[in-house]
C-alpha positions as CSV (number, residue, x, y, z in Angstrom):
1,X,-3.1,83.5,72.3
2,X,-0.6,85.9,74.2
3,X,-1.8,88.4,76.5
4,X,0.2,91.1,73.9
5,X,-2.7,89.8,71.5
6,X,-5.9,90.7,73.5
7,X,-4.0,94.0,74.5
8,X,-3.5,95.3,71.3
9,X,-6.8,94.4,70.0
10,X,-8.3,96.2,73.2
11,X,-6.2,99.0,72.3
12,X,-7.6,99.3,68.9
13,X,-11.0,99.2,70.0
14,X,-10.9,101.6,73.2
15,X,-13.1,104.1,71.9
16,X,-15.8,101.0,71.6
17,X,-14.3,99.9,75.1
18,X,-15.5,103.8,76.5
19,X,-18.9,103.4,74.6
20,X,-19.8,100.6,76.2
21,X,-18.5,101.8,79.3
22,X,-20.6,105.2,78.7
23,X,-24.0,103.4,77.7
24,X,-23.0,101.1,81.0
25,X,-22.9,104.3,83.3
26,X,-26.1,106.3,81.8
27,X,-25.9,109.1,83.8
28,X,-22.6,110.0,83.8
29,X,-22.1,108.5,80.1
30,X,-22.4,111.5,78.5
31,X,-20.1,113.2,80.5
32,X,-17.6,110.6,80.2
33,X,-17.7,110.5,76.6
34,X,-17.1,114.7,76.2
35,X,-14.0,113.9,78.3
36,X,-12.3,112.0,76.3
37,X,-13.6,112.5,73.1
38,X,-14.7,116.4,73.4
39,X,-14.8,116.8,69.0
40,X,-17.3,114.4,68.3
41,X,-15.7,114.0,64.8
42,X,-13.0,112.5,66.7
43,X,-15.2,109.9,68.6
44,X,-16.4,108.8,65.2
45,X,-13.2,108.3,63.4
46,X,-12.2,106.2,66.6
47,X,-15.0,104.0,66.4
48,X,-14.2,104.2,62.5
49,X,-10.7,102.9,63.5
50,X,-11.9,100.3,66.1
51,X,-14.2,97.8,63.6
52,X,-11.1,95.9,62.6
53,X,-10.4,95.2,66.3
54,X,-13.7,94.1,67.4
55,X,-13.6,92.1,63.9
56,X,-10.8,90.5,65.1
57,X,-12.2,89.8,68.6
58,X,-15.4,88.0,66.8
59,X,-12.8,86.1,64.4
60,X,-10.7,84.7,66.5
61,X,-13.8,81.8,67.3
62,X,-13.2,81.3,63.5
63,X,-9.7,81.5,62.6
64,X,-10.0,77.6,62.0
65,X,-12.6,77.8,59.7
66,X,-11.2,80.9,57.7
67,X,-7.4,80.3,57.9
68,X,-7.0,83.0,54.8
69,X,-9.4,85.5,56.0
70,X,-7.4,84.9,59.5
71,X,-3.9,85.4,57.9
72,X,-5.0,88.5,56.2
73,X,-6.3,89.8,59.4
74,X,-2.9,91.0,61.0
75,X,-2.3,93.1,58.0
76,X,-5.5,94.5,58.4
77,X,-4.7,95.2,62.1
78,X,-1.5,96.4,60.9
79,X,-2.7,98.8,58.7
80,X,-5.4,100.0,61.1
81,X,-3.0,101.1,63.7
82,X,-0.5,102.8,60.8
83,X,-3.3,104.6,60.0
84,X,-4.8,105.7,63.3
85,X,-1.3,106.9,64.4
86,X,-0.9,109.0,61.0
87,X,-4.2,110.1,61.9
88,X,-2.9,111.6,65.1
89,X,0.4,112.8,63.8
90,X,-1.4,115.1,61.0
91,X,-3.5,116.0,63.7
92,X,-1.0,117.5,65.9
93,X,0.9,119.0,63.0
94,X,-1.5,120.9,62.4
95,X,-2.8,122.2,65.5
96,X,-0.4,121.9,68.1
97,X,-2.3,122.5,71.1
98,X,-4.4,119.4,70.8
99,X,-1.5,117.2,72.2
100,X,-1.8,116.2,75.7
101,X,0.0,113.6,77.7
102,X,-2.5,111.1,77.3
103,X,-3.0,111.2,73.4
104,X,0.9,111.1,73.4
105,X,0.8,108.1,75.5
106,X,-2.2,106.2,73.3
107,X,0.3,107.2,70.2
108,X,3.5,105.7,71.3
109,X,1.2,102.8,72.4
110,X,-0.3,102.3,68.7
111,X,3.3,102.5,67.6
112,X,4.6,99.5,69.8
113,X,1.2,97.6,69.2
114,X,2.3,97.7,65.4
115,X,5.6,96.9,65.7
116,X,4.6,94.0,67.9
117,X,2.7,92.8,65.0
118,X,5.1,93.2,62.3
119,X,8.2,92.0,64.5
120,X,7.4,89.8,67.5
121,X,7.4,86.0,66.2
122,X,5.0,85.0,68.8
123,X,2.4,87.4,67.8
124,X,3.0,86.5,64.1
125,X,2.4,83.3,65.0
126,X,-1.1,83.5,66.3
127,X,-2.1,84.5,62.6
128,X,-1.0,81.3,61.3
129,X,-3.8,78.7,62.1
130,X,-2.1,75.8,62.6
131,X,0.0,76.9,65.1
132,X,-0.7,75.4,68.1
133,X,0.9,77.2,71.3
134,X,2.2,74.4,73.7
């Protein structure tokens, strides 16, 4: 699997990544979650948004054994990240001031994770489990 692979699923699941990384730091956990995630609705539609990822993560052991369930999976990916980036675009169009740098960042990041996946033949071919990578 490329490292593009990994990367994107990681990027789909970052609001899992900073919960673990919050329960990991106890005291400061709290705090670190309220900076990133200061509407707590937010934080749930993140998490929300980040079970196809860690799916993925647990069914890439098994893409062997469920070749259709792991073809399928990249459209699921796919359609995770169009959402979460319309999520963020209705968002900011209506209510401006809650774009920052860093979720316009994490945006155009969503937006080159899923034309990675839609376009970039390697990454296409990790779906495909007969592929072999040599």
């Amino acid at each position: 699997m490329p490292l593009a692979f990994w990367a994107i699923l990681l990027l789909q699941a970052r609001t899992w990544v900073l919960f673990v990384m919050a329960g990991a730091s106890r005291q400061q956990g709290t705090d670190l979650l309220a900076l990133f995630y200061p509407d707590t609705r937010a934080f749930w539609l993140g998490l929300a948004s980040g079970v196809p990822a860690a799916l993925g993560l647990l069914l890439t052991g098994y893409r062997h054994k469920l070749p259709r369930l792991w073809q399928a999976w990249r459209w699921v990916l796919s359609a995770s990240l169009l959402s979460t980036a319309g999520w963020q675009a209705l968002s900011w169009w209506r209510d401006d001031e809650t774009m920052t740098a860093l979720s316009l960042t994490v945006f155009l990041c969503d937006l080159v994770a899923l034309l990675a996946l839609l376009l970039w033949q390697r990454l296409r071919d990790c779906f495909d489990p007969d592929y072999h990578a040599g």
